[in-house]
N, C-alpha and C positions, 0 to 999 in steps of 0.2 A: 504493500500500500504506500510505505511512505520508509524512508532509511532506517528509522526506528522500527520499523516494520523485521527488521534482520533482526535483530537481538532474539536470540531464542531462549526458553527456558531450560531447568535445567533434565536431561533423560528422565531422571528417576523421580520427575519430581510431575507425576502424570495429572494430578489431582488440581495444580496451578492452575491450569485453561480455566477450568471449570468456577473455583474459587474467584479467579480474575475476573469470571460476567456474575459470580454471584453479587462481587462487590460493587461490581457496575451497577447491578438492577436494583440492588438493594439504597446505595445512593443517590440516582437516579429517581427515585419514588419516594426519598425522605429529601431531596433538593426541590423536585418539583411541586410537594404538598409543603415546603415554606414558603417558597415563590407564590404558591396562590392563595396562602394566607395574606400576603402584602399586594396581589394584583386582585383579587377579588373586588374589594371595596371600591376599585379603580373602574370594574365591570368588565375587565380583562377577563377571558376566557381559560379554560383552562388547559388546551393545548398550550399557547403561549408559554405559560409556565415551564410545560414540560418540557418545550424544545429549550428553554432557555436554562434551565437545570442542565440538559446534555450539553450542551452551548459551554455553560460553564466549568462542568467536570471535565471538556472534552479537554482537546489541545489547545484552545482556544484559553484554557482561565485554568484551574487547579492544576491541567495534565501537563504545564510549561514547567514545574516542576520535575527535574531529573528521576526523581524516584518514584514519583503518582504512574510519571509516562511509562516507563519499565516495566510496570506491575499494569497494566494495563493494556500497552502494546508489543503481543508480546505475541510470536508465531502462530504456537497454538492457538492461541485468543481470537484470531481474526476469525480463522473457520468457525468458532463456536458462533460470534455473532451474527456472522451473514447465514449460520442454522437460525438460531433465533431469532432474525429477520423474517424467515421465508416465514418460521411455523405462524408468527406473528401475524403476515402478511395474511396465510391461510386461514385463519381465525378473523380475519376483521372483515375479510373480503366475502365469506362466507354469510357473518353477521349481518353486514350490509343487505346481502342480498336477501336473507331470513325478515329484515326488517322492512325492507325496500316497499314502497307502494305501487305494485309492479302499475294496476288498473291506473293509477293514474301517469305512470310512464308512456303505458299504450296511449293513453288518447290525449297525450302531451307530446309524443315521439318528435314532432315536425321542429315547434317552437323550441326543444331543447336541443336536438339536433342545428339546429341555425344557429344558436348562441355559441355551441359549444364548439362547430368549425370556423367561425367566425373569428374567435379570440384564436384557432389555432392556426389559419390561415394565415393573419397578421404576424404571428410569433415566427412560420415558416419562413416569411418572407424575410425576416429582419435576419431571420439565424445564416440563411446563405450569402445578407449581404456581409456580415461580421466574421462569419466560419475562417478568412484566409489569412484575415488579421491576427486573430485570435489561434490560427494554428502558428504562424510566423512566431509573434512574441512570444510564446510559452514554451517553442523550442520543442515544438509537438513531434509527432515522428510516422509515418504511417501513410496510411490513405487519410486525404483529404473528407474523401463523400463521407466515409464514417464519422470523422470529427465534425462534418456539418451537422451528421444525423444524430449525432449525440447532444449537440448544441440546439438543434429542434427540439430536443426533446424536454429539454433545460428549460425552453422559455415557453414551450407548448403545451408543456404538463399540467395537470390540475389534481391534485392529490383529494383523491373522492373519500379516504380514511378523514382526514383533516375536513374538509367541506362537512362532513357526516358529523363528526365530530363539536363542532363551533357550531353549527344550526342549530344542533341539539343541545350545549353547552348554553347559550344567547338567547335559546327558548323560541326556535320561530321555526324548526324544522317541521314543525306542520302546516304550516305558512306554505300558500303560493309557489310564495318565492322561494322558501326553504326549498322545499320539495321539486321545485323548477332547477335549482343551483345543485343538487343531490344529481337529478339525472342529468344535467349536462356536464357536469362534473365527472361518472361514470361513461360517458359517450367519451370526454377528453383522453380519458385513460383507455378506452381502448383504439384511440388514435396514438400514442404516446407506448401501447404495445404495441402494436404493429410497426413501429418502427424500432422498437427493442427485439423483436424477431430478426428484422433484417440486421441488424446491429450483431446477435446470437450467430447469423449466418457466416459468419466473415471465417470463425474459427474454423468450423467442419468445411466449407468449401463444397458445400452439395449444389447441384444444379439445380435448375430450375424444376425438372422433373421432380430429380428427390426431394425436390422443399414440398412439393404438391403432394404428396406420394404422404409425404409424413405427414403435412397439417391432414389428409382425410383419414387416415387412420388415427390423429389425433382429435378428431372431432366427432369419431366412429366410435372412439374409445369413450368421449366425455357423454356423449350420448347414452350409449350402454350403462355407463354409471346412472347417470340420471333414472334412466327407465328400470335399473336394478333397484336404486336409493327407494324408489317410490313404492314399489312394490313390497320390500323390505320394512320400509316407515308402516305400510296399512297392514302388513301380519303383525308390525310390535303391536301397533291399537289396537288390532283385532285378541292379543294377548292378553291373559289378566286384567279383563274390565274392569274386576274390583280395585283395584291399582290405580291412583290417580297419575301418578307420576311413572317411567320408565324405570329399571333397576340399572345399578349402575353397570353391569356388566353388558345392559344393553344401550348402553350410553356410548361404552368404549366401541362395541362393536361399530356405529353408525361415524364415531369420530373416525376409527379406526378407516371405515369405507371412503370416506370424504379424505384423508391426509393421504393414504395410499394412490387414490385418483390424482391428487395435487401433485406429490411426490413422482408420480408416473411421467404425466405429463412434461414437468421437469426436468426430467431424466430424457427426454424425446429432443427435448430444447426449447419448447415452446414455456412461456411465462403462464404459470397459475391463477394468476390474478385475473381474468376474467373467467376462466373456468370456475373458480371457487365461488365468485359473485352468479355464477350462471346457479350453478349446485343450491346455491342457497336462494334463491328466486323461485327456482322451480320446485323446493323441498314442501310436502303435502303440510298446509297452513294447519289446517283442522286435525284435532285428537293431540292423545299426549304425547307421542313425541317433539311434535315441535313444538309444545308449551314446555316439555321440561326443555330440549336444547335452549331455546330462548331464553330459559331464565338461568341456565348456567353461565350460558356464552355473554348475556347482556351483562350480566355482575364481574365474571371473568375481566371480559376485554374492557369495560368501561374503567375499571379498579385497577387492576394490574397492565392489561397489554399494550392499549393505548399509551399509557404514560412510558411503560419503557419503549416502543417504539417511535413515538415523538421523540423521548429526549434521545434516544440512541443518533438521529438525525440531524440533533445539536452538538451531538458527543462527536460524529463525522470528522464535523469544520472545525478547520485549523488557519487561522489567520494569521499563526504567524511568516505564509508564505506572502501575504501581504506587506510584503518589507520593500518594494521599488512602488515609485511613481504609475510605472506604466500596468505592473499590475492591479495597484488600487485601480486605476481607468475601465482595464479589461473586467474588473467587478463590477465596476458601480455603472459600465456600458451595459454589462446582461443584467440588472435588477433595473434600471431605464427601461431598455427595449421588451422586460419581461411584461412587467406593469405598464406599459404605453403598448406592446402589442395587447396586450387582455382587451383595457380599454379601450382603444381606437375599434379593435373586433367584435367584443362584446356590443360596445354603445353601437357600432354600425347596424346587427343581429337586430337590437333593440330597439332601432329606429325604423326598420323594416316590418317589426314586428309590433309596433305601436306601443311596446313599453313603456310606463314612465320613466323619464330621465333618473331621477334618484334609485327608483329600482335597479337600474338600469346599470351606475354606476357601483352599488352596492354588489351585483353579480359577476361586476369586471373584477373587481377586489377578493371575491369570492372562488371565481377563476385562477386566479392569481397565486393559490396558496401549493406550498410544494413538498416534495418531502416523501414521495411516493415512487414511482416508475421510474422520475428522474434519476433517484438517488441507485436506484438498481441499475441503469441503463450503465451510469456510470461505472459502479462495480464491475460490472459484467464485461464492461469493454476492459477494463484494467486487468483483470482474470483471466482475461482472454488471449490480450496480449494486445489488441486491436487499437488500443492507444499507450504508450509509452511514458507519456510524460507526467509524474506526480506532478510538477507546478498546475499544468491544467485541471488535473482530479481538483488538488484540495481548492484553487479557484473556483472551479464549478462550482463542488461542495460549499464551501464560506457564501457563493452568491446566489446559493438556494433556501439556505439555512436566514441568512440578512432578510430577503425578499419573501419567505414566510413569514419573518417576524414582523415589520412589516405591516406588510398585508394582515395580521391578524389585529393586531392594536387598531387599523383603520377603520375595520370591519367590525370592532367595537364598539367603537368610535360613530358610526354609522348606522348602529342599527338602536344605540342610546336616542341620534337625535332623527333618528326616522323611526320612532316605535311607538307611535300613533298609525303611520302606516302599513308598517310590518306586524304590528301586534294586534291583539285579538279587536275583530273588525266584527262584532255583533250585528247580524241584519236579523230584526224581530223577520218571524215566521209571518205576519202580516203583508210585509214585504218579497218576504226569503222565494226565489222565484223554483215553481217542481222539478224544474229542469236543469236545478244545477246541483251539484253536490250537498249532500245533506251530513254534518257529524251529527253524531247523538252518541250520549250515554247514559247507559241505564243503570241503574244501581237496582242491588237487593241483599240483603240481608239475609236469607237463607233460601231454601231452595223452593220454596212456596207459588211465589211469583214469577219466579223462573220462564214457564212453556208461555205467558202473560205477555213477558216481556219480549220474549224474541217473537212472538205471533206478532206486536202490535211493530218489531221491529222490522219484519217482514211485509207488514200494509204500507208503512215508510219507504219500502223501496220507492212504490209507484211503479213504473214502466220499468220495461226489460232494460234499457239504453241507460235509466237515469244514476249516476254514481250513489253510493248512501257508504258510510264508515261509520258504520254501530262500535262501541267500546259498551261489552260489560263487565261492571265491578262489583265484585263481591268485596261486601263490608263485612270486616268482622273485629270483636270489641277486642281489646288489648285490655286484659285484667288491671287492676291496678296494682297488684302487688311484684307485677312481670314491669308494669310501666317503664321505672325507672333503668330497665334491664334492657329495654327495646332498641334495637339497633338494627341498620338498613342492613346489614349481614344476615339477622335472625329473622326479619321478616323475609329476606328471599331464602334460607335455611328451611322456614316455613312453608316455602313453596314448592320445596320438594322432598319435605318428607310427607308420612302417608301415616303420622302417629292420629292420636283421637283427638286432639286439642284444638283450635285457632280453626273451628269450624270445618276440621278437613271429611266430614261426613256429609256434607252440604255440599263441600269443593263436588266431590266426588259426582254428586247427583246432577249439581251446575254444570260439571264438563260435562255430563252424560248426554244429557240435553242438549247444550252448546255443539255436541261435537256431532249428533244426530242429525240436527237442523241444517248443519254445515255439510254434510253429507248426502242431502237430501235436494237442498236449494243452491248446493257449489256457492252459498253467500258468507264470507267471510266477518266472522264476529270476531273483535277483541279483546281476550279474558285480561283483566286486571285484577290484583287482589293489594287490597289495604287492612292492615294491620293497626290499629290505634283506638286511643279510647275514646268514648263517645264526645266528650267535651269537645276533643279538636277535632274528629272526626269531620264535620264538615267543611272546614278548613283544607281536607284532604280533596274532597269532593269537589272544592271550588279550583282548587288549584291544579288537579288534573287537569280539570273541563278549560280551563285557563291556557294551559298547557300544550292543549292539542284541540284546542280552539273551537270546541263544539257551538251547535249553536242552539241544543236543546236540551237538557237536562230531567231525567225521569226517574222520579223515585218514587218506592214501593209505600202505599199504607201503613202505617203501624197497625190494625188489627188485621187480623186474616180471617178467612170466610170457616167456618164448621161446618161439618155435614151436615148437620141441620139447614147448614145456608145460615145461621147468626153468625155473627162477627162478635169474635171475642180480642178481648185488649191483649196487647203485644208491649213491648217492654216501652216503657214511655221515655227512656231516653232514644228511642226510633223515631218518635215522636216529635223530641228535642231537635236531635239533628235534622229532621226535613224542614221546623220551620226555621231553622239558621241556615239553611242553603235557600229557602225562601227570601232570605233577606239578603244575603252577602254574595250570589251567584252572579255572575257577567252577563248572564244570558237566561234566555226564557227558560222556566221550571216545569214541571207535571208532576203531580202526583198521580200514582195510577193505585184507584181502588178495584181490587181483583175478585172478581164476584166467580173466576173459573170460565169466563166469558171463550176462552179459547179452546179447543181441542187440545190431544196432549200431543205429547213431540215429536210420535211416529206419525204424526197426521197435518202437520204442521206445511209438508211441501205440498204432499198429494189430494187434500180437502176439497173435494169438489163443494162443499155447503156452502151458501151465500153468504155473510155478515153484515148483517143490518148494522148501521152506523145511524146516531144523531146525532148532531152539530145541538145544540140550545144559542140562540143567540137573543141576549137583554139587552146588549149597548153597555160602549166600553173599551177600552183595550187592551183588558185580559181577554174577552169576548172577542173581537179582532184579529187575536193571537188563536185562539182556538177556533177560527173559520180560515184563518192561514194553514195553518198544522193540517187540519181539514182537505187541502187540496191535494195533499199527496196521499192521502187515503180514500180520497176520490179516485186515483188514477189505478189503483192496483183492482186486478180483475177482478177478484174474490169479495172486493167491496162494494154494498150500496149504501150510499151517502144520503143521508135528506138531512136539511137546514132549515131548522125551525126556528122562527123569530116571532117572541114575545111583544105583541105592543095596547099600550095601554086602548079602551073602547070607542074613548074618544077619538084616537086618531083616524078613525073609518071615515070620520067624515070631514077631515080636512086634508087633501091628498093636492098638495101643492107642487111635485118634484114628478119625477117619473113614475106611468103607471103603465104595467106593464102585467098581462095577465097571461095567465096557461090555458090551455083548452080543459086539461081536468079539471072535475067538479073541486079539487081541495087544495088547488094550486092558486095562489092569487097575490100577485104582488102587487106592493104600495113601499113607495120610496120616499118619503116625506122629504118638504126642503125646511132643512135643521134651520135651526140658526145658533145655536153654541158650536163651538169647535169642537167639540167630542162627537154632536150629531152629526156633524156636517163630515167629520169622518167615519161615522158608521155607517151612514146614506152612501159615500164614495163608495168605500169596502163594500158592500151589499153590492151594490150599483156594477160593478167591475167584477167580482163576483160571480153574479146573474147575469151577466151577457157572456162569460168565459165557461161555465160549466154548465149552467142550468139550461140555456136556450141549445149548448148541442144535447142535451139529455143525459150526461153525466151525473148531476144529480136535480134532485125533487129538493122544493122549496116549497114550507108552509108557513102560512100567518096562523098566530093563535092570537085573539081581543083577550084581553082579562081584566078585570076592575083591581086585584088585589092579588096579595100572595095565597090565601086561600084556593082563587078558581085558578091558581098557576097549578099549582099541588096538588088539585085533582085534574088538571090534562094531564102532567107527566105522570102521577097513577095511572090514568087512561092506559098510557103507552108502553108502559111497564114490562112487557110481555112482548113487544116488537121488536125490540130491539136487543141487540150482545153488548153494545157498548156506546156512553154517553158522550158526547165531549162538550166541557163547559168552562169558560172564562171563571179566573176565580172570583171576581171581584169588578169596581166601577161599574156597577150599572148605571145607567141614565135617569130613569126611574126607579126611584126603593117602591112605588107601591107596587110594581110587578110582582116584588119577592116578599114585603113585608108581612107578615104572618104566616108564610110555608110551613112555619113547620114550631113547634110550642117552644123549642129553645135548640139553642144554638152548642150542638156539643165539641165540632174541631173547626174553631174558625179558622185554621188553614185551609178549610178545604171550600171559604163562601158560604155563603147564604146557601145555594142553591146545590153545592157540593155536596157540603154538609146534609141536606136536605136526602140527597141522591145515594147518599151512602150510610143511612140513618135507616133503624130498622125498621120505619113510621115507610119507609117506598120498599114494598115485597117486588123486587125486581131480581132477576138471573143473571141484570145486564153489568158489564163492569164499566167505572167511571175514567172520565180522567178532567181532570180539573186542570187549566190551565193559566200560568200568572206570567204575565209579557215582564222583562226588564225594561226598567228604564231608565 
């Protein structure tokens, strides 16, 4: 690697390599968790840290020390790290793809494919004008094209570890834009392999045939994997149902199959790294295999591998080659041309694509980060033999390492004062249009509500075409004599064992059904599991949903239904937490009262039965919100919608606004012209409405007159019996005497007047409720 690279340890002294990266990683991860004790506050991210930790263990800062350097670089030592590397490389890349939101890659493919050649176009271009200068001064030695191709790769790369990493550290990787800079970010790196192939090429000297000859048998090989992996994952689920989690020996098997494929590959010449992102993309979402992989590999690489991989990347660069004039220039020319190709590339992509500019800029920056494919391309060609010159390596190296760092402080910097835009961007469901992506998360407390939830998550779809990313969470109480014992270790500890405690007999029943469902409708739900006590507990709940930017929030009843069909009382600190996430959530709430309204979960895809749905609409903008929510449960097959709006008797005879009537005898609209702003936006929403669903026949619209809360109470007795399920605003009606006297008292004013009324045992109804409260 480098002169110091010759010192070799001594014969008998076999155990040194080893100890040499123990002390690395182990420093490495106690440098980089002080660093982000003092960049934290700052809003610095925590890769930052870590490359900055190897930065300064490296040669760069402690290892200029004659005796760090020696105990560090030392023959044996290099080969264990660039192992270390690769398994790294295969664990994050894999992750990635385990995590990755493939559906919205697909139908983003264009837009991030534009952005992400865009920014590498520009880098190519700058790399061939620089390539002859930059081999002249460093005294390079070789083929010229190769040190172009390595220099492409330098300022074309985009390290999708690092991109993956800071979205999700900065909090927006569910963002848009997160998720936009995720896959072009992935697109980058496999423009940045492909020329580490040819790069790989130079040593073997194969033809053009035999490179052909090998990539199909190497794509025959990864394929086979794949279609074995899958087949493999559905006999472990199909294994010991009663088992929530896989054992570990079938843990290693699956590891075992994935690092063998990597390592295969490897061995052929071709680079891992998009194979192991492929592996992990295509790995079967649904059942417990990939809940347990996930929760091993997320804690794993998030705690341990990330951080020494980053800093291993700071640990690289060595600037004490930076001792002339003309090599500082040759530096600070490629961290220029790096960061000025991104953005000149990127903002081009972006202006074509009608991005806004700050986005825009934000993504060039995001582009920009390195530390990946580059840093291999390099090795790889020095190993090779294919470049000769150390001054160019640790150059390269120090102007990758510089220009991550960098780029990541800017992109802090940037998403601090763009984070009104980048950050959670609540559209009420009033607004929220069917046809665009819907999050939702559902919460429940034990397995009750369970086949409730994913039935009403599955009316949610709406149409075949339209996106939905359900997250459900299982809450479960954190004792309090554990409280003080609780740590992000033992609740994911918790997640994969299969003892009786932390509700894993609920887990059990929860996956069973989750994994059915997923099985059944190929729709992909996400299990979350929280551990804590009821106090903060909703605090947990908001800051998920915060998180990953939902924009509806659904939680379970505190009573639950008996076979008798009585509701009997449930733990009232259930209670507690729904109405603190009533109060402190970002975004629109539901509570859903579960009267058993759904089939159970083997019946859940294939139910030909119709489900009667009613809207109740009094005026309002909790009411507003639940005739919003309403239209995506209008769109799915299985549903029939009708919208019933309550208005006082009087208004029959002053119809000032639009009127507009059905041919049925019990269809008959009246659109009054408001004059308060709350009516004047009821009459809108009705109005818009009723020409969007009603007039193509998607749903029935009825008026009900009533003088008071009394003849409210006996229609919706009337109706009792029609319908599976209610939907109703929690609160703001227009008129109180609609609802005032419904019902003799008021037992959960979270759930309204008319909630309450609906899920009181004064209405014998089958149908289950859902109450709905708009943010605002």
């Amino acid at each position: 690697m480098d002169e110091t690279a010759e010192l070799s340890c001594p014969d008998n002294d076999m155990m040194n390599p080893a100890l040499t990266m123990t002390t690395q990683v182990s420093a490495i991860l106690v440098l980089s968790h002080v660093f982000q004790i003092f960049l934290k506050p700052l809003g610095q991210p925590a890769p930052l840290a870590q490359i900055l930790a190897g930065f300064v263990l490296g040669p760069s800062g402690l290892s200029r020390s004659p005796s760090i350097r020696f105990f560090f670089f030392q023959n044996f030592a290099v080969d264990f790290y660039e192992s270390m590397a690769l398994y790294c490389r295969i664990s994050i890349m894999f992750l990635i793809g385990l995590e990755m939101d493939i559906p919205f890659l697909m139908r983003n493919l264009r837009p991030a494919s534009i952005i992400a050649f865009g920014g590498c176009l520009m880098c190519t271009l700058f790399a061939s004008t620089i390539s002859f200068f930059v081999y002249e001064e460093t005294g390079s030695r070789g083929s010229r094209v190769t040190l172009a191709l390595v220099i492409t790769v330098i300022l074309a790369n985009t390290a999708s570890p690092l991109v993956f990493r800071l979205a999700a550290d900065l909090k927006f990787a569910t963002s848009d834009i997160g998720r936009l800079a995720i896959s072009s970010s992935l697109i980058g790196d496999m423009y940045a392999v492909f020329i580490l192939v040819l790069i790989s090429g130079e040593k073997n000297k194969r033809t053009v045939k035999g490179w052909a000859l090998m990539a199909f048998f190497s794509l025959l090989l990864l394929v086979g994997i794949i279609i074995f992996t899958s087949r493999l994952v559905n006999w472990l689920n199909r294994r010991n149902r009663n088992e929530k989690n896989l054992q570990a020996v079938e843990v290693m098997l699956l590891c075992s199959v994935i690092l063998v494929a990597a390592m295969t590959l490897e061995t052929m010449g071709f680079s891992s790294i998009i194979a192991c992102f492929l592996m992990g993309s295509t790995f079967p979402r649904g059942g417990k295999s990939a809940r347990t992989l996930l929760a091993i590999l997320t804690y794993t690489v998030h705690n341990f591998i990330f951080p020494i991989y980053f800093g291993y990347t700071g640990f690289k660069a060595d600037t004490s080659y930076i001792n002339e004039l003309k090599r500082l220039a040759i530096v600070v020319m490629v961290i220029v041309l790096s960061i000025g190709g991104k953005i000149f590339g990127t903002l081009a992509a972006c202006f074509y694509l009608k991005t806004p500019l700050n986005e825009g800029v934000l993504l060039a920056f995001l582009m920009n980060m390195k530390g990946h494919v580059d840093i291999l391309t390099l090795t790889t060609a020095m190993q090779n033999k294919v470049i000769n010159s150390s001054v160019f390596y640790n150059l390269m190296v120090s102007a990758v390492v510089i220009s991550s760092l960098i780029s990541a402080a800017l992109i802090s910097l940037l998403v601090r004062r763009e984070k009104d835009t980048i950050g959670i961007k609540h559209i009420p469901m009033e607004y929220h249009s069917p046809d665009k992506e819907l999050k939702l998360l559902a919460c429940v407390h034990s397995s009750h509500p369970v086949n409730s939830m994913v039935r009403l998550i599955l009316s949610l779809k709406g149409s075949e075409n339209v996106p939905i990313s359900p997250y459900l969470m299982h809450l479960v109480e954190l004792p309090e004599k554990t409280e003080k014992k609780s740590s992000f270790y033992e609740q994911e500890e918790g997640e994969l064992s299969d003892d009786e405690d932390d509700g894993s007999n609920d887990a059990l029943q929860i996956n069973e059904a989750v994994d059915m469902f997923i099985e059944e409708t190929k729709m992909m739900i996400h299990q979350v599991k929280i551990v804590s006590p009821f106090v903060t507990m909703y605090q947990d709940v908001c800051d998920f949903a915060d998180d990953v930017r939902t924009s509806f929030i659904v939680l379970p009843f505190h009573k639950h239904q008996r076979i008798d069909g009585k509701f009997e009382n449930g733990k009232e600190s259930i209670r507690s937490t729904n109405q603190k996430v009533l109060r402190n959530a970002q975004c629109s709430v539901a509570i859903l009262v579960d009267r058993g309204h759904t089939t159970t979960g083997t019946q859940v895809a294939g139910s030909e039965s119709l489900q009667q749905i009613a809207t109740l609409f009094f005026g309002g903008p909790d009411d507003r919100e639940a005739l919003g929510f309403s239209k995506r449960l209008s769109a799915h097959h299985h549903s029939s919608l009708t919208v019933i709006r309550f208005l006082p008797t009087s208004a029959k005879d002053h119809n000032g606004g639009i009127d507009v009537s059905h041919k049925e005898d019990d269809v008959f609209v009246t659109i009054q012209d408001q004059e308060t702003e709350v009516e004047e936006a009821d009459s809108s929403a009705l109005a818009n409405f009723y020409h969007r669903y009603v007039t193509s026949g998607k749903v029935r619209f009825v008026e009900k007159y009533v003088d008071n809360g009394v003849q409210t109470g006996m229609i919706l007795r009337d109706m009792a019996e029609t319908y599976s399920m209610f939907v109703v605003g929690r609160g703001g009606r227009s008129d109180s005497r609609l609802t005032t006297g419904i019902s003799d008292w008021e037992e959960c004013p979270e759930l309204g007047v008319v909630g309450d009324f609906l899920a009181s045992s004064e209405f014998d109804a089958s149908g289950s409720v859902l109450v709905v409260q708009q943010h605002r």
